[in-house]
N, C-alpha and C positions, 0 to 999 in steps of 0.2 A: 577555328575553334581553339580556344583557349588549351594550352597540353593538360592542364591542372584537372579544366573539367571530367574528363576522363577517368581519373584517379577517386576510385570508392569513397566515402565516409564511413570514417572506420568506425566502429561501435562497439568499444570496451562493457561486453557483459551481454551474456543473452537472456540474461531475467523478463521478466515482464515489460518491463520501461525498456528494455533496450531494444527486443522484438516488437513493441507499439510505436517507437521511435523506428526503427529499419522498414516499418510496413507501410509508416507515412509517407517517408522519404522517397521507399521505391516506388510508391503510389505516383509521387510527382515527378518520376522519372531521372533520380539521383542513386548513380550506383552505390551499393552498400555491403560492407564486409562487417559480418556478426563476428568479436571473439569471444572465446567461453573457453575457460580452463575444463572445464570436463570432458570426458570422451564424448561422450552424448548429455547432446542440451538437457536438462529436466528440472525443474521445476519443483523443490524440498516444499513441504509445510502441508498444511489442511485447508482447513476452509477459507474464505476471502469474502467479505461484504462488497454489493457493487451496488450504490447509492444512483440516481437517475444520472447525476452529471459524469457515472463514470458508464454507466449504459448507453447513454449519449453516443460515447467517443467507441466503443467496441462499434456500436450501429454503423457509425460514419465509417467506421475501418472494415466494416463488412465482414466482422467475424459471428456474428451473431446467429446465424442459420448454422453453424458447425456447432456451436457451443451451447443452443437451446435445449437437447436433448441431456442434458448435463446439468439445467441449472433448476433451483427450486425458488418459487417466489411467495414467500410470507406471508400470512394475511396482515401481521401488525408485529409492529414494535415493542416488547411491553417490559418496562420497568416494574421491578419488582424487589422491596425491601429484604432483605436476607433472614435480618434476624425475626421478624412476627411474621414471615411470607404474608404480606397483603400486599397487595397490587400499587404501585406509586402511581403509572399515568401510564400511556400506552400512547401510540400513532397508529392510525389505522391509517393503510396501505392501498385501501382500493381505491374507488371512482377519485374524488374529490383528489386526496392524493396524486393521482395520476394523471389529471386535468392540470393541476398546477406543475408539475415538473416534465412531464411530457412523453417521459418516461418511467420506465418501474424499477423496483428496487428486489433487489434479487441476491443469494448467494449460491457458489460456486466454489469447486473444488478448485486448489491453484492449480494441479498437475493438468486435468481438464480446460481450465484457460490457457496454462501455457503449452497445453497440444496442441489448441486454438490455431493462438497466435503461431507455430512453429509452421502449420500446414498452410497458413494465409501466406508466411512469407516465401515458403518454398513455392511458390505459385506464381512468383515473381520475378522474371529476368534477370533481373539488375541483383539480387540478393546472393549472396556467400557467407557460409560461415567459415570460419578455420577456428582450429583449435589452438586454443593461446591466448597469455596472461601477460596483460599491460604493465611492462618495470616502469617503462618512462617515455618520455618523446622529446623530440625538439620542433620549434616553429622554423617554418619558412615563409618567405613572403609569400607563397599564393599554396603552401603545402604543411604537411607535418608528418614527419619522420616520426614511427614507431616505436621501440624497442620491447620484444617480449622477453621473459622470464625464459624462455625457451632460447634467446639467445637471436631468433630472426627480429630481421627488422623491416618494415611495411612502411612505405609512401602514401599516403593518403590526401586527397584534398581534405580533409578536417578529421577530430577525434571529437568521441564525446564520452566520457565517460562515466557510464552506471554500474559499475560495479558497487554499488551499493554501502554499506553503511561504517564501511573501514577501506574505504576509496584511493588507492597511493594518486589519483588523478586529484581529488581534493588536498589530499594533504601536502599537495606542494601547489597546490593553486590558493587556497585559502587558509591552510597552516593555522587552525587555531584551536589546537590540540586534539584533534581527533572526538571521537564518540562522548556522550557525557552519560555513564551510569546513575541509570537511576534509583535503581532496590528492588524494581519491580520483576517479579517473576510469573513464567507461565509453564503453567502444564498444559498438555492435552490429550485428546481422546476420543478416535474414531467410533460407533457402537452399532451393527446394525436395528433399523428403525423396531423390530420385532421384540429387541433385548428393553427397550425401555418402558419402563411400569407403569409412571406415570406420563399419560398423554392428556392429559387437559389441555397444556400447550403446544400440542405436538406441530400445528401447521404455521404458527408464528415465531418469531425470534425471542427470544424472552432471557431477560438480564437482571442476574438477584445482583443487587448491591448490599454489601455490608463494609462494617468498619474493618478498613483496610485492606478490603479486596475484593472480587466481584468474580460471578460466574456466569458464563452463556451459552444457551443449545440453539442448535437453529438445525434442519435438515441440508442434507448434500446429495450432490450424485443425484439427480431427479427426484429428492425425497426419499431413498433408501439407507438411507445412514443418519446416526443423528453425530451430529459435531458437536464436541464437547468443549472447553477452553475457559480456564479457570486463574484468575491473576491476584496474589498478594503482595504486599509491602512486606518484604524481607527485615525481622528484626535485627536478624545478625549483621544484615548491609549497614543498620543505622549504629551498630557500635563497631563499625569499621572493621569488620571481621571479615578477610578475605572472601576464604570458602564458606558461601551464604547458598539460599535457595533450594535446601537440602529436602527431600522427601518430608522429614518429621515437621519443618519449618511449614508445606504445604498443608499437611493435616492439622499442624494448629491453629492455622491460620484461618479455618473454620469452622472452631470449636464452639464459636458465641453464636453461629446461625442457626437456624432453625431445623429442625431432624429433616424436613424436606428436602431440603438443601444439603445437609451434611450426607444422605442419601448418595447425593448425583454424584459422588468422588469414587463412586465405584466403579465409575465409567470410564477412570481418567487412566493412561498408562506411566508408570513413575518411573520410567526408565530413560526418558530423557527430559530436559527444562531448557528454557529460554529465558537467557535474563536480558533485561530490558535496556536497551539505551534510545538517544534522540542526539543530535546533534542541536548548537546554538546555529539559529539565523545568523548568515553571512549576508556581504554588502556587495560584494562579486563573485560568480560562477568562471570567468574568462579569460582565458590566456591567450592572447594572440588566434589562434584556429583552432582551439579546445576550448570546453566547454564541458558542463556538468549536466547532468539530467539524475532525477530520480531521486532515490534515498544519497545516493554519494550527494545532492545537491542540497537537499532539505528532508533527511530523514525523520519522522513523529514516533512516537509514540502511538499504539493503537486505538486513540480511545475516543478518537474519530469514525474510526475505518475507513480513514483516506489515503494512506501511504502508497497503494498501486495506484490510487485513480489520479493521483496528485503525479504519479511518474507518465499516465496517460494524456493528461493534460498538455504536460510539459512538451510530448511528442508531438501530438498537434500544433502546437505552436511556434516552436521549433523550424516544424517542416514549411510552417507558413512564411515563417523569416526571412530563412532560407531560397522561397520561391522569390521571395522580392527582392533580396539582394543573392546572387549568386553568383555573383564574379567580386562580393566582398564580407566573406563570411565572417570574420567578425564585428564588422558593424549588424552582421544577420543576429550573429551571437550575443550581442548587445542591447539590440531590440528586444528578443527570445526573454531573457534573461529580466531585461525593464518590465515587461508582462508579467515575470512571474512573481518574482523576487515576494512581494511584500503577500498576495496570495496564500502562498507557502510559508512564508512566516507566521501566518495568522492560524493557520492548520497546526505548524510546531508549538506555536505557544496555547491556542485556545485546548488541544488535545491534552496537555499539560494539569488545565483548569479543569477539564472534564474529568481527568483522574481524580481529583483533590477533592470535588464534585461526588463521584462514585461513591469514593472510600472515606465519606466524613462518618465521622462519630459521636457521638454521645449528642449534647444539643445542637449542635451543625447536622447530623443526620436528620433531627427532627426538623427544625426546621428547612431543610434540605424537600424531606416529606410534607410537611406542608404547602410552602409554594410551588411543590407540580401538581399537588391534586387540586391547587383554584388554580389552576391555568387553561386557558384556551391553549389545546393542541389542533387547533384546524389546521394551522402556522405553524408547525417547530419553526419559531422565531432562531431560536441558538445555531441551526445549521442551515434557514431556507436559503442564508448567502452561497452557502455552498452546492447544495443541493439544484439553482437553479444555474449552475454551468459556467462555462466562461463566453467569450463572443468568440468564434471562429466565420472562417471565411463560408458561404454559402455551399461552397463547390463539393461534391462528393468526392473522397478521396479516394 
């Protein structure tokens, strides 16, 4: 045996993508060292959309019986104008829906996924985490040297690295200047299901749009919490004003909706904000026996809701590459990489248009409202490319 084979795949980040990435891999029998800067793995943020093609890949990973008790599944989609609150168009979620993509659409807390995925991997032989933070590496012909932030340094048959959306792994693999801010900012806001007044739409996801920013509730936690999450264009961003996205900026920013609407902001907690970036598509992931996965690789914008399912993807695929060539992982990683590339491009950029999409105004809003309410939604044409998956191998992982 090769001495190399031996040697873990090391896997900078225990995010989402990096534990659906480590559970593949140990799945096909590839030892694997998870690192994570934190004392203990966990998993920041709220809620998470999980569209069929990212239900799919949990399935095949067999976290799905841990993780059901935990998730809520919507009856429908439904768009809804901010400023006259009347309804745009909606997807309804059930039968027909679920005929065609095979699977259901569902939301989930992250902290709840990523306990998921922590308990799938610890159930696995071949799986290690250590604690520690990727500075740098070097190639070897059949290896790569580590370097943490910590000063140790780890042999690896290969790296990949997810550390997510300010990656030191991309930015000497791809060096093309880091994150691209966008204006965009978010509140949010946990509430339980009892605290909210209005339930008309209490069992669906439902998304006011208005000029310049949009809001959405959907339920969490098996439907006892309602999730809150609220997104505007930052004026102050647009006159290049450093310190943007400030509390006052959020409340005026939904000043022109409708009292309904201006309502839900009492749900939100104003003590912390996320401001938005997205990286430009790159044309290589690959360095010699590193590799990208994840947001570090093609991080979006949310306005999709594919940023995990897109790091899930990537893992499967990955680990399929990898099965075919294992005594030559970067042509694995070059395969991996030929699959994704343009995928993931089409997520960064179309997530982009869907923002522009949301937050139109004045005659672009109307018209905007006009062409969803004459459309046939049997099809969401705009996402069934995504929605119906990628090709993976038949084999249960």
């Amino acid at each position: 045996m090769d001495p190399s084979e031996s040697l873990p795949i090391i896997i900078a980040g225990g995010g989402i993508g990096g534990l659906c990435a480590a559970l593949a891999l140990a799945r096909k029998g590839f030892p694997v060292k998870v690192l994570e800067r934190a004392p203990e793995v966990g998993e920041i943020g709220y809620g998470i959309q999980i569209a069929p093609n990212g239900h799919a890949i949990l399935d095949r990973l067999g976290v799905m019986e841990m993780l059901e008790p935990q998730v809520f599944y919507p009856d429908a989609l439904i768009l809804m104008d901010a400023v006259d609150n009347r309804e745009i168009s909606r997807i309804d979620l059930g039968k027909s829906f679920q005929e065609r993509y095979k699977y259901r659409y569902f939301v989930v807390h992250r902290r709840d996924l990523h306990a998921a995925l922590i308990e799938a991997c610890r159930r696995e032989e071949s799986f290690s985490f250590e604690e520690g933070e990727v500075n740098g590496y070097e190639n070897h012909p059949d290896s790569v040297s580590v370097t943490c932030s910590n000063g140790k340094v780890l042999l690896g048959r290969a790296m990949i690295g997810v550390e997510g959306l300010r990656s030191k792994t991309r930015a000497r693999i791809v060096d093309d200047g880091g994150p691209r801010a966008t204006g965009h900012v978010v509140y949010r806001g946990l509430v339980p299901i009892e605290e909210i007044a209005n339930k008309q739409h209490v069992n669906s996801m439902i998304v006011h749009v208005g000029p310049g920013c949009h809001l959405v509730q959907y339920r969490l936690r098996g439907g006892t919490v309602m999730n809150n999450v609220a997104t505007f264009e930052s004026p102050a961003f647009k006159r290049w004003e450093h310190d943007y996205g400030g509390i006052d900026e959020f409340k005026n920013a939904f000043l022109h909706c409708a009292p309904q609407v201006q309502d839900l902001l009492k749900y939100f907690s104003l003590d912390k904000n996320w401001l938005l970036h997205d990286l430009q598509p790159a044309t290589n992931w690959t360095d010699g026996n590193v590799t990208l996965l994840g947001d570090a690789a093609h991080a979006a914008l949310q306005y999709l809701a594919q940023g995990a399912i897109m790091a899930m993807e990537d893992s499967l695929v990955l680990a399929e590459e990898l099965e075919r060539q294992p005594a030559n992982v970067n042509a694995a990683f070059l395969e991996y990489q030929g699959r994704r590339l343009n995928r993931t491009a089409r997520v960064v950029t179309t997530a982009r248009l869907f923002g522009a999409i949301m937050h139109a105004s004045a005659g672009e809003r109307l018209l905007r409202n006009e062409l969803a309410r004459k459309r046939d939604v049997s099809i969401p044409w705009e996402i069934d490319w995504l929605y119906r998956g990628v090709e993976l191998e038949e084999k249960v992982y």
